[in-house]
TORPALO-744489 format. One record per residue (C-alpha): residue number from 0; x, y, z. Coordinates in steps of 0.05 Angstrom, whole numbers, plus 5000, padded with zeros to 4 digits. Example, Ala and Ser with C-alpha at 12.3 -4.5 7.8 and 13.67 -1.06 7.14 Angstrom:
% TORPALO-744489
{n 0	X 5246	Y 4910	Z 5156}
{n 1	X 5273	Y 4979	Z 5143}
//
This chain:
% TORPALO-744489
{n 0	X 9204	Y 6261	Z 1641}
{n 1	X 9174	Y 6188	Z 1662}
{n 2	X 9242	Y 6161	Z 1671}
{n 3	X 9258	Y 6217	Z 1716}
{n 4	X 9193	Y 6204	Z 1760}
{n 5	X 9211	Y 6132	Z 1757}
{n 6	X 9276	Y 6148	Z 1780}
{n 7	X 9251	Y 6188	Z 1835}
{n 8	X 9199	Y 6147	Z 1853}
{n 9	X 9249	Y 6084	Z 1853}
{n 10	X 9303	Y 6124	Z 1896}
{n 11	X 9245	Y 6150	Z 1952}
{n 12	X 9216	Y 6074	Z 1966}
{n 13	X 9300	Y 6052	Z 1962}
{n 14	X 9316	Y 6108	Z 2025}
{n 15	X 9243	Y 6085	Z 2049}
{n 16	X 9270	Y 6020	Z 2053}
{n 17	X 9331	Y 6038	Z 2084}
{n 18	X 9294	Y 6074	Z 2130}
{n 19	X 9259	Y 6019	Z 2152}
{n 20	X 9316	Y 5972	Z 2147}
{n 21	X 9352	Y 6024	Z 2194}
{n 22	X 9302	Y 6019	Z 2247}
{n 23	X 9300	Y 5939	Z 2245}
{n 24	X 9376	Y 5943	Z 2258}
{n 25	X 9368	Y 5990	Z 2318}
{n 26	X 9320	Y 5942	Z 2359}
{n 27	X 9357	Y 5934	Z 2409}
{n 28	X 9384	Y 5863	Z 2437}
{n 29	X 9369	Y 5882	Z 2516}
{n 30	X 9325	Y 5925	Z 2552}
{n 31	X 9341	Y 5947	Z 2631}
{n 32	X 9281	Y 5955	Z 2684}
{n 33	X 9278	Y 5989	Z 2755}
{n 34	X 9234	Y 5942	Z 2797}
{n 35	X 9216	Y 5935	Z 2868}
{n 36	X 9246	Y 5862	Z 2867}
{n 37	X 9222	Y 5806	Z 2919}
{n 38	X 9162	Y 5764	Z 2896}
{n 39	X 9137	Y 5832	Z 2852}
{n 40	X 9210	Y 5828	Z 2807}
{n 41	X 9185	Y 5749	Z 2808}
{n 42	X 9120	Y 5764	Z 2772}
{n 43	X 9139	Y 5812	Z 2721}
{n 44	X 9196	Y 5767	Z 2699}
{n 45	X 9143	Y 5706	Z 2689}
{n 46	X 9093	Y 5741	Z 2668}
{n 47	X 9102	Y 5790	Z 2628}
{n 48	X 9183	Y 5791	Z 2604}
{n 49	X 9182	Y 5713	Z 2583}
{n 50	X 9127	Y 5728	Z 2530}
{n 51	X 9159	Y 5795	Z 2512}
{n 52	X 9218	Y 5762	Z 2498}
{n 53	X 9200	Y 5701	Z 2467}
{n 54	X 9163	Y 5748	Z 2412}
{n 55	X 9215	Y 5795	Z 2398}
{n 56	X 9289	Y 5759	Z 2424}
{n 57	X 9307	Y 5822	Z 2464}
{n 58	X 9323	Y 5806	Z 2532}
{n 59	X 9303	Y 5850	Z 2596}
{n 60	X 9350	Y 5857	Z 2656}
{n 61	X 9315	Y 5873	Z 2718}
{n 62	X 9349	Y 5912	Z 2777}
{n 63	X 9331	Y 5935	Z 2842}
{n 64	X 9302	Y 5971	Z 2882}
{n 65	X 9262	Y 6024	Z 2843}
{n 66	X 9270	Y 6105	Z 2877}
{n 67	X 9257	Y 6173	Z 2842}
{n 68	X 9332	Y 6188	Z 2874}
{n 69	X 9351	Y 6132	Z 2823}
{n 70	X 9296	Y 6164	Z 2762}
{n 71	X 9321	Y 6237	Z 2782}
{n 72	X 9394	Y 6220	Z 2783}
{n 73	X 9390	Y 6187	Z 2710}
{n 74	X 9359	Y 6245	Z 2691}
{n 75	X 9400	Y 6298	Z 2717}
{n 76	X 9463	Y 6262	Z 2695}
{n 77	X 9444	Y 6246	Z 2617}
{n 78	X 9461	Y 6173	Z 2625}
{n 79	X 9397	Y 6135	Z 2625}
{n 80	X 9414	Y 6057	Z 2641}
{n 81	X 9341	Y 6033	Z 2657}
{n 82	X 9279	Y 6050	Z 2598}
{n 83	X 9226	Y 6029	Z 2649}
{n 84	X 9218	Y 6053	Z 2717}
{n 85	X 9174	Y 6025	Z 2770}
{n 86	X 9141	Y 6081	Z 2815}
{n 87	X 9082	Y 6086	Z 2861}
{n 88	X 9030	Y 6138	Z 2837}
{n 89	X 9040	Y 6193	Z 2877}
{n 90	X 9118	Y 6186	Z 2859}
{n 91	X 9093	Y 6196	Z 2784}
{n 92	X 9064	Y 6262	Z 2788}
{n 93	X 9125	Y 6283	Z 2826}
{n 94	X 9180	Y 6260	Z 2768}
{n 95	X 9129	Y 6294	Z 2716}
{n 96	X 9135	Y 6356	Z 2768}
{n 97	X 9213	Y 6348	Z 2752}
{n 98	X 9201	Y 6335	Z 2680}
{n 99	X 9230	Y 6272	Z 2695}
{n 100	X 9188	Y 6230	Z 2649}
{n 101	X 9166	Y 6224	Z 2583}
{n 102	X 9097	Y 6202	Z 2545}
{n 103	X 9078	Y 6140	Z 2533}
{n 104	X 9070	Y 6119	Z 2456}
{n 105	X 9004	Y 6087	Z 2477}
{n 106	X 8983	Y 6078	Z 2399}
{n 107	X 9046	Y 6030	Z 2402}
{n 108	X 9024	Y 6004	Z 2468}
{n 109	X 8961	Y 5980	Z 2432}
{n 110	X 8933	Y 5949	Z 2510}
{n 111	X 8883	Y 5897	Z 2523}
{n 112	X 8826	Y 5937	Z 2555}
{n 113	X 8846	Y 5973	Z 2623}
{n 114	X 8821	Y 6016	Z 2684}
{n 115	X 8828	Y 6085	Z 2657}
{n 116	X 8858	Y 6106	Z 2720}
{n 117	X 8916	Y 6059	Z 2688}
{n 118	X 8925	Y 6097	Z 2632}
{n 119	X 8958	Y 6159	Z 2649}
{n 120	X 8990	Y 6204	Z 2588}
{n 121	X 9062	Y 6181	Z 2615}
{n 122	X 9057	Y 6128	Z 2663}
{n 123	X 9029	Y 6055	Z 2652}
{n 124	X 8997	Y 6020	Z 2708}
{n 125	X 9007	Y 5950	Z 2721}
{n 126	X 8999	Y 5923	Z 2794}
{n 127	X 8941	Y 5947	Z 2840}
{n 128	X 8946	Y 5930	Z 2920}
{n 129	X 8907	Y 5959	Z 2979}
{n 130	X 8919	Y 5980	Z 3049}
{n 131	X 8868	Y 5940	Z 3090}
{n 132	X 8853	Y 5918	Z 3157}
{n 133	X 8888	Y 5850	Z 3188}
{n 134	X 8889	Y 5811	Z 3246}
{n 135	X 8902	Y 5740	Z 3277}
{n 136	X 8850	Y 5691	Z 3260}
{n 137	X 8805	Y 5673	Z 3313}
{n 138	X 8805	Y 5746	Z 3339}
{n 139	X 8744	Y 5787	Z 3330}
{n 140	X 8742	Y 5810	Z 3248}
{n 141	X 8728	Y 5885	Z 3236}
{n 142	X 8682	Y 5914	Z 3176}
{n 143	X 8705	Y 5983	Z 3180}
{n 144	X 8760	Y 6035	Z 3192}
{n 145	X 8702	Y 6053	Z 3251}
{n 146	X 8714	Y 5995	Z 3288}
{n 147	X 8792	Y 5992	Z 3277}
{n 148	X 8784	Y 6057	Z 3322}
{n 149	X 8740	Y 6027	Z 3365}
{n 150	X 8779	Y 6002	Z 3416}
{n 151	X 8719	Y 5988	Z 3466}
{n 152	X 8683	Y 5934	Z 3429}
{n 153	X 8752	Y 5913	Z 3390}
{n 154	X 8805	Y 5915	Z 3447}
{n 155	X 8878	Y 5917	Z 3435}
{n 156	X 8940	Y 5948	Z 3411}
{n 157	X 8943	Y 5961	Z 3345}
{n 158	X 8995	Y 5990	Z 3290}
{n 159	X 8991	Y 6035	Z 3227}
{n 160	X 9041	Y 6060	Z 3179}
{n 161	X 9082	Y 6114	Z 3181}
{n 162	X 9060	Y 6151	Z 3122}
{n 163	X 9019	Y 6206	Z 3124}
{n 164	X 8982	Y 6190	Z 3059}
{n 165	X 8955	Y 6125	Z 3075}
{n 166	X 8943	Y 6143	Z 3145}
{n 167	X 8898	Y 6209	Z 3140}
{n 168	X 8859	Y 6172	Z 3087}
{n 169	X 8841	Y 6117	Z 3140}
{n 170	X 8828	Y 6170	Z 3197}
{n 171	X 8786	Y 6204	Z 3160}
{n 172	X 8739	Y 6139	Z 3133}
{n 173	X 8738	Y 6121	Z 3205}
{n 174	X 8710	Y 6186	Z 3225}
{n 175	X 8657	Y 6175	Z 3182}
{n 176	X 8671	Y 6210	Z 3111}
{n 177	X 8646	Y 6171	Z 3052}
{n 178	X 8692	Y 6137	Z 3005}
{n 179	X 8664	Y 6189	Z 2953}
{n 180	X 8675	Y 6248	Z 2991}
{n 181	X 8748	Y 6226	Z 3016}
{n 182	X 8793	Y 6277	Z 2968}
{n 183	X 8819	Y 6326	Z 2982}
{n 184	X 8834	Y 6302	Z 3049}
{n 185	X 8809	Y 6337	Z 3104}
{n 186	X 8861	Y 6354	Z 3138}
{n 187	X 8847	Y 6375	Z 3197}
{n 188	X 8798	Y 6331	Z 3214}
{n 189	X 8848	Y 6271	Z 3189}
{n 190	X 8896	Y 6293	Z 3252}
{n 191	X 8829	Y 6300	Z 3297}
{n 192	X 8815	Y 6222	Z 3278}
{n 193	X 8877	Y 6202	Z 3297}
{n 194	X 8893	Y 6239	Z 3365}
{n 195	X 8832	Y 6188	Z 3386}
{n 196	X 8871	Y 6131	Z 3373}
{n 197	X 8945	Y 6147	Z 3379}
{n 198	X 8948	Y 6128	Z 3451}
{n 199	X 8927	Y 6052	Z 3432}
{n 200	X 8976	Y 6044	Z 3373}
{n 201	X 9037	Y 6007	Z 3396}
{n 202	X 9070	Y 6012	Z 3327}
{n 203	X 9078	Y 6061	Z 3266}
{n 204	X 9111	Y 6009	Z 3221}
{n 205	X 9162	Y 6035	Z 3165}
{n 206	X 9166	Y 5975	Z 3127}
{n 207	X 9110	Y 5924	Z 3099}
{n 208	X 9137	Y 5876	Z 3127}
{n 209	X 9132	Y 5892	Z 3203}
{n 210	X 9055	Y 5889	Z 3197}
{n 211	X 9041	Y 5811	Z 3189}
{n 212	X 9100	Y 5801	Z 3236}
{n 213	X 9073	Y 5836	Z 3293}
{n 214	X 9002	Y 5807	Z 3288}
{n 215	X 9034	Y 5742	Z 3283}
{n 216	X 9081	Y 5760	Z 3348}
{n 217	X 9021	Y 5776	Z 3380}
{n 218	X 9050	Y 5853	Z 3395}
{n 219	X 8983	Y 5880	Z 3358}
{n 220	X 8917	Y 5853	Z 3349}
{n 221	X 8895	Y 5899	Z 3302}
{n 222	X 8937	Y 5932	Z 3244}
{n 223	X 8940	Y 5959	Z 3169}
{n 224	X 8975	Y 5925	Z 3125}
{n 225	X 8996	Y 5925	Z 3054}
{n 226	X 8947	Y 5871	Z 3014}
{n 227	X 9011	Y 5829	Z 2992}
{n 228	X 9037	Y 5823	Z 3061}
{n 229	X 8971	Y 5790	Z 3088}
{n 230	X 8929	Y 5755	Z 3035}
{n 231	X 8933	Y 5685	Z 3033}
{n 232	X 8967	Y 5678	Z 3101}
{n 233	X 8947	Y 5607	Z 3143}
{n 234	X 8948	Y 5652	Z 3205}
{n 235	X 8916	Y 5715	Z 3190}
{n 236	X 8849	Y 5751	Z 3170}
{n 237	X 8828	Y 5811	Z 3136}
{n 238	X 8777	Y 5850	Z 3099}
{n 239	X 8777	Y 5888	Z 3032}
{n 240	X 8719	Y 5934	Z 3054}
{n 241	X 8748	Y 6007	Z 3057}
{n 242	X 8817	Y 5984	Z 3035}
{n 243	X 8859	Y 6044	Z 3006}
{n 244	X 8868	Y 6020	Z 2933}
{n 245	X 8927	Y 6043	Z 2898}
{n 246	X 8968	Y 6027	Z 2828}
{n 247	X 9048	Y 6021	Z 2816}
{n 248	X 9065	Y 6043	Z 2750}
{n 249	X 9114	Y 6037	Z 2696}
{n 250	X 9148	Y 6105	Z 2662}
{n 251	X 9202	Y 6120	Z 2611}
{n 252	X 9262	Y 6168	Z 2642}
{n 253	X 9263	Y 6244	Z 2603}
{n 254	X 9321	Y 6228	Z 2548}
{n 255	X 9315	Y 6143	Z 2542}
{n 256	X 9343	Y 6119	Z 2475}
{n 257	X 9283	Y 6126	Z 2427}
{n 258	X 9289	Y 6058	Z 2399}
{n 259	X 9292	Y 6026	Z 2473}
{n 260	X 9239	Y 6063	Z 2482}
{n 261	X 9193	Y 6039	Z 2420}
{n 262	X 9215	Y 5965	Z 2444}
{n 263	X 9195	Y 5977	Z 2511}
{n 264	X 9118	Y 5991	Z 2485}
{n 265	X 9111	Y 5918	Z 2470}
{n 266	X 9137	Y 5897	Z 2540}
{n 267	X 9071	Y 5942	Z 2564}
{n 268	X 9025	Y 5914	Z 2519}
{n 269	X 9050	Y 5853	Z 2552}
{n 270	X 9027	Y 5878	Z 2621}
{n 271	X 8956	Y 5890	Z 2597}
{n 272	X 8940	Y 5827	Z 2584}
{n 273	X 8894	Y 5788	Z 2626}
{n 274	X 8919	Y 5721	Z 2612}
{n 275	X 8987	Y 5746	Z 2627}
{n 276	X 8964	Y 5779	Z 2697}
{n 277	X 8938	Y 5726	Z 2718}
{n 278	X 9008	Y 5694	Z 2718}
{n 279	X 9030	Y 5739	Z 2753}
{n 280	X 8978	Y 5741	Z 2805}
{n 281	X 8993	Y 5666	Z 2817}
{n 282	X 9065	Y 5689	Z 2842}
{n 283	X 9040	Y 5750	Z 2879}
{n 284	X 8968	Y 5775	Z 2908}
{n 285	X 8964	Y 5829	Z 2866}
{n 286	X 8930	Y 5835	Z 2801}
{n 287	X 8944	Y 5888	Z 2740}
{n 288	X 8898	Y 5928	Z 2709}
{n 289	X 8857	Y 5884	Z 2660}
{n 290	X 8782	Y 5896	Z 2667}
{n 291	X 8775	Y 5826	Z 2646}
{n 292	X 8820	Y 5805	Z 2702}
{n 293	X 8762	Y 5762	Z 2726}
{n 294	X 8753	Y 5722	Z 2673}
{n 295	X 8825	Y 5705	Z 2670}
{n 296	X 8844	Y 5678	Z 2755}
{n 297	X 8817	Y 5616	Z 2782}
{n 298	X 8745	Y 5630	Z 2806}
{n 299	X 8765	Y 5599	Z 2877}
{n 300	X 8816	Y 5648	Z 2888}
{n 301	X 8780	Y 5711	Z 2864}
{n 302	X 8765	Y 5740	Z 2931}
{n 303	X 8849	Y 5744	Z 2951}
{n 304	X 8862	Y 5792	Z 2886}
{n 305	X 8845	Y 5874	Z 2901}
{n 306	X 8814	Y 5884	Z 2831}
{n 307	X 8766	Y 5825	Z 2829}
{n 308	X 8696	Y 5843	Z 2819}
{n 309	X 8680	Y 5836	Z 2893}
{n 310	X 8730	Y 5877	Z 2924}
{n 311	X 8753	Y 5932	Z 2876}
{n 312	X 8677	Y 5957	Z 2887}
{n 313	X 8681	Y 5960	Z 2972}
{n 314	X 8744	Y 5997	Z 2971}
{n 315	X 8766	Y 6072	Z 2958}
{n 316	X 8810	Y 6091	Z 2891}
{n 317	X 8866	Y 6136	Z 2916}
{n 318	X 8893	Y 6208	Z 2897}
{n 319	X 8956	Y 6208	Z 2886}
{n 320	X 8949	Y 6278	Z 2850}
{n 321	X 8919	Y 6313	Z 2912}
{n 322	X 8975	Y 6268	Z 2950}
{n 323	X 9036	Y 6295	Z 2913}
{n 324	X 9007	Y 6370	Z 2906}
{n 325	X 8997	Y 6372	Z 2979}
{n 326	X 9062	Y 6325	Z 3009}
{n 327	X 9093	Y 6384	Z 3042}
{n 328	X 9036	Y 6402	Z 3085}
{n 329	X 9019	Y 6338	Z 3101}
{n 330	X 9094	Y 6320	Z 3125}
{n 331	X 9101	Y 6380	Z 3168}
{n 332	X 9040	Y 6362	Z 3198}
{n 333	X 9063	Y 6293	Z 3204}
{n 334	X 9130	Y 6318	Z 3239}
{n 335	X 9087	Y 6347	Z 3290}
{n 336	X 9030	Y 6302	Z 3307}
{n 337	X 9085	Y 6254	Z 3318}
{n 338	X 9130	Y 6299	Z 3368}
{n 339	X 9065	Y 6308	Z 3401}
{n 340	X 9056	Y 6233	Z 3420}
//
């Protein structure tokens, strides 16, 4: 009887080793990425993939650019090349729409303390920027999405993006509704907002580029622009206060290999590290999620990040919920103000 329990015993921690033997072997050697690329592929690869790597000898390819075309087509074909995906918030409650996505193991995450609004069920954030107010140094600063649509005491042209959901958001702050009252957009009274301004914007810019360029080209004097595409420029200004704060986030495509998947956790601890954000930070004006963040960046350069102390507190979180639930009406509406002009 004993040397039958023995035996048992013996043979369950053998296949419990084999088990675990098993899931050694199946690490895999490589991991792929979707990434928006430029300076933002940069700082992920520095900061976040050298580390990973060096602790666990799997290597990470990056490719870009990122789309939900790209997530969705993975999906829908069964051939998932990329484990982590890079998508802008309002793009991750759409792909969980789709079932698109899957949850996060954040147990195996294990992250540094974060901003909760970074720690969604199935989508990991790691890089905050802002939609703020820019313009030429030496010409008069603005405090307010007020005076941006004050074009009596701030004269000039000025240019705003071509997207609905940042737009209405800065309409609406400018006709006066409090940061805390902002969602669920008014709609209405978004389109009101801008049809006093729409005659003195020169420029509905597409891409983020187009904003510095034209202040610097002297075609605006006034514009919005992404954070990244401004901060630390020699010959422009610009203020945090009311900026549109938003996250990108990281998420693992419905059917990824499972064991890609459990190696990909320890690339996202990787991200919530303050220490390794502010690496990052140094390559690009962005900073993660890391509520120690401060601690981490050089003190003189504290007041060009989004989420140091000073500015994450002046400027409005986004929705991206209400954004996504609600894209259809504000697109059609969109269409039409924009035929109207």
């Amino acid at each position: 009887m004993r040397t039958t329990v023995l035996c048992k015993a013996l043979c369950k921690g053998l296949l419990m080793m084999g088990i675990a033997t098993s899931a050694a072997y199946a690490q895999p050697k490589e991991l792929r990425m979707l990434e928006s690329g430029g300076p933002s592929g940069d700082s992920i690869e520095q900061a976040y993939i050298k580390p990973f790597t060096a602790k666990t000898g799997i290597k990470v390819v990056r490719e870009s650019p990122t789309s939900t075309g790209k997530l969705q087509a993975m999906v829908q074909s069964g051939n998932i090349t990329a484990t982590l995906v890079e998508l802008g918030a309002t793009n991750v409650v759409q792909a969980r729409a789709l079932g698109l996505i899957e949850p996060l193991d954040w147990k195996a995450i294990n992250p540094a303390p974060l901003y909760e609004e970074a720690k969604w069920p199935d989508a990991f954030g790691y890089q905050y920027f802002s939609t703020m107010m820019a313009w030429r140094k030496g010409e008069k600063p603005l405090q307010s999405w007020a005076d941006f649509w004050n074009v009596k005491d701030f004269p000039g042209k000025r240019a705003l993006p071509d997207y609905p959901s940042y737009t209405l958001a800065l309409a609406l702050l400018a006709d006066g509704v409090k940061p805390e009252k902002l969602y669920p957009l008014d709609i209405d009274r978004a389109f009101a907002s801008l049809a006093k301004i729409k005659d003195h914007v020169a420029v509905w810019w597409k891409a983020g580029a187009q904003a510095p360029q034209l202040l610097e080209d002297k075609e605006v004097t006034y514009s919005a622009a992404w954070s990244g595409r401004v901060v630390g420029s020699e010959k422009l200004a610009y203020t945090y206060n009311e900026g549109l704060l938003m996250l990108s986030y990281f998420v693992v495509p419905k059917g990824a290999d499972p064991a890609a998947k459990a190696a990909a956790m320890g690339l996202l601890h990787e991200m919530s590290i303050a220490k390794n954000q502010a690496v990052a930070a140094e390559i690009i004006p962005y900073t993660g999620a890391s509520t120690a963040i401060e601690s981490a960046i050089d003190k003189s350069r504290a007041h060009l990040y989004p989420t140091s102390d000073a500015n994450k507190k002046v400027q409005v979180l986004a929705d991206p919920t209400w954004t996504a639930n609600n894209a259809k009406e504000i697109e059609k509406r969109w269409q039409q103000f924009k035929l109207g002009m």
